[in-house]
C-alpha positions in Angstrom: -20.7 -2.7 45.1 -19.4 -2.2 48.7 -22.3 -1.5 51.2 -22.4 1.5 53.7 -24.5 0.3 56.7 -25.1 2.6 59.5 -22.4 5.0 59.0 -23.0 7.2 62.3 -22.4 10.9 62.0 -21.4 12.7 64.8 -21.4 9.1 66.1 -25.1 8.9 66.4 -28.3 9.5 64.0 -28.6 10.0 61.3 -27.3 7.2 59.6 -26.2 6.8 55.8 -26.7 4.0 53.9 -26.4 2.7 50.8 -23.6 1.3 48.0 -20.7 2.8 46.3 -18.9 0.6 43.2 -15.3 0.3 44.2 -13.2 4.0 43.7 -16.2 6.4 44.2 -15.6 5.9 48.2 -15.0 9.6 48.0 -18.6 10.7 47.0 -19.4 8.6 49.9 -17.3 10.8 51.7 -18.5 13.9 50.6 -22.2 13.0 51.1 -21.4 12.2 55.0 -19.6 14.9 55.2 -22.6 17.0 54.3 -24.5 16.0 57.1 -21.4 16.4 59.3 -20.8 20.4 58.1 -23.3 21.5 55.7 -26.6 21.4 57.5 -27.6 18.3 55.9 -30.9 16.6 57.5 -32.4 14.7 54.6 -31.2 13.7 51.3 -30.3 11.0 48.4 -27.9 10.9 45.8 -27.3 8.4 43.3 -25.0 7.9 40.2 -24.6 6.1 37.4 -21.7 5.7 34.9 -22.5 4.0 31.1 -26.0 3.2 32.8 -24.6 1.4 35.3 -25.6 2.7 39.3 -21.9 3.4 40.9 -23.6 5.2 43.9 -26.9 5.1 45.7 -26.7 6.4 49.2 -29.4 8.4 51.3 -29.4 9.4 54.9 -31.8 11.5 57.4 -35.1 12.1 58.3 -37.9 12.8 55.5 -39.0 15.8 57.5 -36.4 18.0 59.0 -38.1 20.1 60.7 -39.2 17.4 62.9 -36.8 15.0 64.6 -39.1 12.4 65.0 -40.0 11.8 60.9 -40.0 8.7 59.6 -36.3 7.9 58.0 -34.9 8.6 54.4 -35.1 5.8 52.5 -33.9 4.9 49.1 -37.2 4.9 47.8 -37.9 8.1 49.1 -38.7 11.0 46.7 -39.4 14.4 47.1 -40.1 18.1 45.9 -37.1 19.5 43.2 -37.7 22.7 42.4 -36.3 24.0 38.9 -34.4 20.5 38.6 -38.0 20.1 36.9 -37.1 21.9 34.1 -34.9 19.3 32.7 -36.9 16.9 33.1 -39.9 19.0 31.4 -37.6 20.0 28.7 -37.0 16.3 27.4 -41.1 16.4 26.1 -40.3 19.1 23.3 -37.3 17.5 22.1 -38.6 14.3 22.2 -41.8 16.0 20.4 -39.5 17.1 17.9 -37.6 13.8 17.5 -40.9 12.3 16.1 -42.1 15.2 13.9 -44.6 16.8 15.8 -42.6 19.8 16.7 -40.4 22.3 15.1 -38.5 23.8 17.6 -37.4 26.6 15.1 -40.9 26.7 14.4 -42.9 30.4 15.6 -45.0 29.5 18.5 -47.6 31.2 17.1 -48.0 28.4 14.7 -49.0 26.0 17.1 -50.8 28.8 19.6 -52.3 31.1 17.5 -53.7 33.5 20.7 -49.2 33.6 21.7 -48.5 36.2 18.3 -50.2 39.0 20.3 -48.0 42.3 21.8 -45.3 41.8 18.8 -44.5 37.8 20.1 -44.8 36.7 16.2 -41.6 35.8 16.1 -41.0 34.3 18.9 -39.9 30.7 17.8 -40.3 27.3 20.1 -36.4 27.2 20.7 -36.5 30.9 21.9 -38.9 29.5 24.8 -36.4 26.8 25.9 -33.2 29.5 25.7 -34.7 31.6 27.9 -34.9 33.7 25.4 -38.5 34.7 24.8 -38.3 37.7 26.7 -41.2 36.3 29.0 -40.2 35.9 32.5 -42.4 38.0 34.3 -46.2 37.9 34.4 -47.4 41.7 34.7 -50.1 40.8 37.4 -48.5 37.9 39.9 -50.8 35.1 40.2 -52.2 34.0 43.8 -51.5 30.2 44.3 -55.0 29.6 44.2 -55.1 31.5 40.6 -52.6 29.4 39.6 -53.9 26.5 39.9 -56.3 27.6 37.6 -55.4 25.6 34.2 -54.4 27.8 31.4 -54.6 30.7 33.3 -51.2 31.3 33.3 -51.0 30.7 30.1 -53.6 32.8 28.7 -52.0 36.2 30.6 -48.4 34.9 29.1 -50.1 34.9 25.2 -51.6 38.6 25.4 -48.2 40.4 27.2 -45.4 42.1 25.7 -42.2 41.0 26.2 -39.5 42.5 28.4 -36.9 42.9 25.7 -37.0 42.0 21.7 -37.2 37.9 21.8 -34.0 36.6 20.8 -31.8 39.1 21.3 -30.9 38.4 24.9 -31.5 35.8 27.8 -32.8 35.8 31.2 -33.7 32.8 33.2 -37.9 32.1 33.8 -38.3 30.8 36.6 -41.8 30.3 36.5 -42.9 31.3 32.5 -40.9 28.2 31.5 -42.7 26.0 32.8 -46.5 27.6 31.6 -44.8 28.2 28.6 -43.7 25.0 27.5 -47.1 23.6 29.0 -49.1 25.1 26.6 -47.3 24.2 23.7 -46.7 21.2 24.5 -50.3 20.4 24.9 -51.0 21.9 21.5 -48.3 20.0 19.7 -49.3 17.0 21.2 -53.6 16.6 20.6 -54.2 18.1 24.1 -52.0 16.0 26.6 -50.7 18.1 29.6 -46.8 18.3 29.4 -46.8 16.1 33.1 -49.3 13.4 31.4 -47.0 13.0 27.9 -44.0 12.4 30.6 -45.5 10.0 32.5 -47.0 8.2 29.5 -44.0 8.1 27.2 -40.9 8.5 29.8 -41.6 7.9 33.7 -43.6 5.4 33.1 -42.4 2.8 30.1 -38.9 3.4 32.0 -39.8 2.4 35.7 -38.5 6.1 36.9 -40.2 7.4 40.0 -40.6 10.8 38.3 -43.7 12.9 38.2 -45.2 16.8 37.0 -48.6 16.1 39.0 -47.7 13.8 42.1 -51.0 11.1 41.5 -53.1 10.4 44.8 -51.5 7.3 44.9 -48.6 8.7 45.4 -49.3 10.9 48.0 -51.4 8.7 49.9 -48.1 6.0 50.1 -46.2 8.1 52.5 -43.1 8.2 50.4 -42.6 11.8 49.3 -41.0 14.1 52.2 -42.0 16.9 53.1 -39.4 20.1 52.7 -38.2 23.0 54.9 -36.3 25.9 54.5 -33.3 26.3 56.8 -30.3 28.4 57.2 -27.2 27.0 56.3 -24.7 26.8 58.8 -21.2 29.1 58.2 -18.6 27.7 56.6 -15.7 26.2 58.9 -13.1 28.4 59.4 -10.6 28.4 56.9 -13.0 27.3 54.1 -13.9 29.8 51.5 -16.4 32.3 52.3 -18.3 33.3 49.2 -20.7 36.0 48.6 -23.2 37.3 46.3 -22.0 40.3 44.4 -23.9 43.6 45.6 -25.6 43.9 41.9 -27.2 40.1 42.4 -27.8 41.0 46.4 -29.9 44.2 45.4 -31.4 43.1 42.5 -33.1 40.2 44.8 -33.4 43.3 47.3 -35.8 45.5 44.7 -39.2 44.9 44.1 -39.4 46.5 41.0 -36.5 44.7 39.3 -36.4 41.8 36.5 -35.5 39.5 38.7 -37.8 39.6 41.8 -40.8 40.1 39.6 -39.8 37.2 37.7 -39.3 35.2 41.0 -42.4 36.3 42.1 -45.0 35.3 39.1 -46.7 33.5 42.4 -47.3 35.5 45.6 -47.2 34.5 48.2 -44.8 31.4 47.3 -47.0 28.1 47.5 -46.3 25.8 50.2 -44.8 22.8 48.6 -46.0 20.7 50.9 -49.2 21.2 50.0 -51.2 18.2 48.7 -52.9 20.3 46.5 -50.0 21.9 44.8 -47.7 18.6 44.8 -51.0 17.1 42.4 -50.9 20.2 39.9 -48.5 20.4 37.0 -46.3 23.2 37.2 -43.3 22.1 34.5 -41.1 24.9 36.2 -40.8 23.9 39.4 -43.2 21.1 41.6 -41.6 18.2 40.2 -41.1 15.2 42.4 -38.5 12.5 42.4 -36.1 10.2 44.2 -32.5 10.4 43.6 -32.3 7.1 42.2 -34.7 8.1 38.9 -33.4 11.5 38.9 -30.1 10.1 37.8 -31.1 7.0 35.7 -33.9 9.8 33.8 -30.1 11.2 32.7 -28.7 8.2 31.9 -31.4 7.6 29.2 -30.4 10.6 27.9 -27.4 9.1 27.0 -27.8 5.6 26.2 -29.5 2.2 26.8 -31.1 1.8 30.6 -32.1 -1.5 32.1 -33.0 -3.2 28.5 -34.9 0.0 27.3 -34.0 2.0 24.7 -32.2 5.5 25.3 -34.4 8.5 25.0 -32.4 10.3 22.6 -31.0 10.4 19.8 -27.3 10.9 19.1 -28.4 13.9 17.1 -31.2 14.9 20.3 -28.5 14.9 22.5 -26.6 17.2 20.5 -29.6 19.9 20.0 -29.9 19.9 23.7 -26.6 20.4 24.8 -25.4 22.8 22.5 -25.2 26.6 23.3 -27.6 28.6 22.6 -27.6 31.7 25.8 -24.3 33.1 27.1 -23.0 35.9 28.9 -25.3 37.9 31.3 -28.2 37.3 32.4 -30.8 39.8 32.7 -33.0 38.2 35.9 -30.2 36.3 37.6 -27.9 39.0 37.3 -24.8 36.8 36.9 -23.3 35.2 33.7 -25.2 32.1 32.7 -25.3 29.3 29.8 -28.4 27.5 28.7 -29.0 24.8 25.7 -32.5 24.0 24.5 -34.2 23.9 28.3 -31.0 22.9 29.9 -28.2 25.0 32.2 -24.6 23.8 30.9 -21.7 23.5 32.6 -20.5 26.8 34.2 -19.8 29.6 37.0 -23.4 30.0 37.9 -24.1 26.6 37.9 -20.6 24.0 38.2 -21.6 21.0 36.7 -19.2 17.5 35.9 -17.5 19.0 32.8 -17.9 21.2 29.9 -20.4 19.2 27.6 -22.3 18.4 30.9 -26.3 19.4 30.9 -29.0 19.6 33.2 -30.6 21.4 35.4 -30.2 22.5 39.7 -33.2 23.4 41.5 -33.7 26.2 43.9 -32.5 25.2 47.5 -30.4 22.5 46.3 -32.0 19.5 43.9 -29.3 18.8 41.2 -29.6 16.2 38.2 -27.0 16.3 35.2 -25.5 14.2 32.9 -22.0 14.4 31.0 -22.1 12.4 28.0 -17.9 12.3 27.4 -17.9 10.3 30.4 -21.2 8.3 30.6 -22.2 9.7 34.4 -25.6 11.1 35.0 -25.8 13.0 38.8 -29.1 12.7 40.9 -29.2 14.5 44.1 -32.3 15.2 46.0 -32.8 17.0 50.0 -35.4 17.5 52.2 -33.2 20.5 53.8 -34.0 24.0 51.5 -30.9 26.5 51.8 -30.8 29.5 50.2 -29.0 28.6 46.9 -30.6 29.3 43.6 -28.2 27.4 41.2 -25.4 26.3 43.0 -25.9 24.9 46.6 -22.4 23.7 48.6 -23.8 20.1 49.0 -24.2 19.1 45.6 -21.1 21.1 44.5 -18.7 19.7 47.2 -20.2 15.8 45.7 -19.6 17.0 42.5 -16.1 17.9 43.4 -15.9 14.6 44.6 -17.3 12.7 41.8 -14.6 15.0 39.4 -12.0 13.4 41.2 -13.0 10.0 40.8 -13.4 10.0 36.7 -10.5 12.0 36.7 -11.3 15.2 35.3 -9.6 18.7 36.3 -11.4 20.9 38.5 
């Protein structure tokens, strides 16, 4: 592994460190370049290939909205937004793997109170397709009301769905999570979704991953803290994209799918808020360095460090495969989801076509492409306006692409 010590962009701070194996200098490329051109101020990425780390760089400050933060370090974790799902989605399958879950299963046969408003055939796997029909909650929740456990929960299992449950798709951003907490903790005796994942995956695998940041945590000074800047305009020459009018408006109209299921909590929480960073919200407040991020995918695929892998051959296959297509009715574009995981396309460019995984609002990205043993962590401190596909993780992906050799 060649070492990058103090590569200087725009020939003073921040720095970049880190290692590259030999032929992924590119992604090292691409990750300077970031800060260099794409607003970066904070952020990790690492890589592995057959389990293997090929890349593990970070750079910046752990607080970019003040230039005086401590600096990134590799150890640094922080705040990833929906990339939380996929790491949320692995306690179902993993459920299922042992017996204590049938994912084609009606809900309502693990939470009774969930057949109410015509949901009795609503089945697990509809839940992790996006397909339930449950992205919306018809009276937002308050942050401090969501905090409340089960609350959530409790308003999700007595409303009707938006449209007849698998008959169509639309992303949940926040339902998911809720969702899949509560049955989870029914399938399981009572564990919390963020406890079974500490317990039976973070933990027994060394992975700096957590639903529910512990005081410990916290109080180490390790997790940055996030902002929410503007990106800067592309160079000239470089392709300008922009949202079609229909996704634009949508956003634009309170009454639509889409911001009402965006806004399940209003006023957004503050994720730097202690108190938020410590609940469990599946969906969305997970926290994690690069470094796990990645290797959490590589278990997906196979052994890691001695343990091992997560799944099984057969897992792996039930969570890849395609199960939503075509449009979606909250993000308004066309998407592609396996059981709790994005796949590979337009909305969301991953490695390859079998790739899985999940991005995470304002740029967080973790994947893994099992045809050529990589699994993708990227993690930033610096929250643009992206959704599912944010420029810095796509221009390293586009990097990473070249270096295993696959078409763009």
């Amino acid at each position: 592994m060649a070492e990058v010590v103090d590569t200087a962009v725009h020939g003073a701070r921040p720095t970049v460190h880190g290692t590259v194996a030999e032929g992924y200098e590119p992604v090292r490329d691409a990750f300077i370049r970031n800060f260099e051109r794409r607003g970066e101020h904070g952020a990790a990425l690492t890589v592995h290939r057959d389990g293997r780390k090929v890349v593990d760089l970070w750079g910046g400050s752990t607080d970019p909205a003040d230039p005086n933060a401590a600096p990134w370090t590799g150890d640094t974790a922080v705040v990833v937004h929906s990339a939380t799902k996929g790491l949320a989605a692995a306690v179902p399958h993993l459920l299922h793997q042992r017996g204590q879950l049938d994912l084609d299963a009606p809900v309502a046969s693990y939470w009774p109170q969930f057949k109410a408003a015509g949901k009795e055939r609503v089945l697990v796997r509809h839940l992790l397709a996006h397909r339930a029909g449950l992205p919306t909650l018809e009276t937002p929740l308050t942050p401090e009301e969501a905090l409340e456990p089960g609350r959530a929960a409790r308003a999700l299992a007595a409303q009707a769905p938006e449209w007849q449950p698998g008959t169509a798709h639309g992303y949940h951003p926040h339902t998911f999570g809720w969702l899949l907490g509560e049955l989870v903790a029914r399938a399981s005796g009572g564990r919390s979704l963020g406890r079974w994942f500490t317990d039976e995956v973070a933990g027994p695998l060394g992975l700096d991953l957590w639903i529910g940041l512990p005081d410990e945590v916290a109080a180490g000074g390790r997790v940055a803290r996030v902002a929410r800047q503007e990106a800067p305009a592309p160079e000239p020459g470089a392709l300008r994209t922009r949202p079609k009018r229909s996704v634009t408006e949508a956003y634009a109209d309170p009454g639509s799918l889409t911001r009402r299921a965006f806004g399940a909590i209003e006023p957004k929480p503050d994720d730097n808020d202690p108190v938020y960073r410590a609940a469990e919200f599946p969906a969305s407040n997970g926290i994690a360095t690069a470094r796990s991020l990645s290797a959490f995918y590589a278990a997906l695929l196979g052994p890691l460090g001695g343990a091992r892998r997560l799944f099984t051959p057969a897992t792996l296959t039930q969570a890849r495969s395609e199960e939503s297509e075509g449009p979606d009715r909250v993000l308004v574009v066309n998407t592609r989801f396996g059981l709790g995981y994005m796949l590979h396309g337009s909305a969301s460019p991953l490695l390859g076509p079998g790739s899985f995984g999940h991005p995470g609002s304002g740029g967080s990205l973790g994947f893994a492409d099992p045809e050529t043993g990589v699994s993708f962590g990227y993690v930033t401190g610096t929250l643009h306006r992206s959704v599912t596909s944010d420029p810095r993780p796509q221009a390293l992906v586009r990097a990473l692409r070249a270096v295993v050799g696959l078409a763009g």
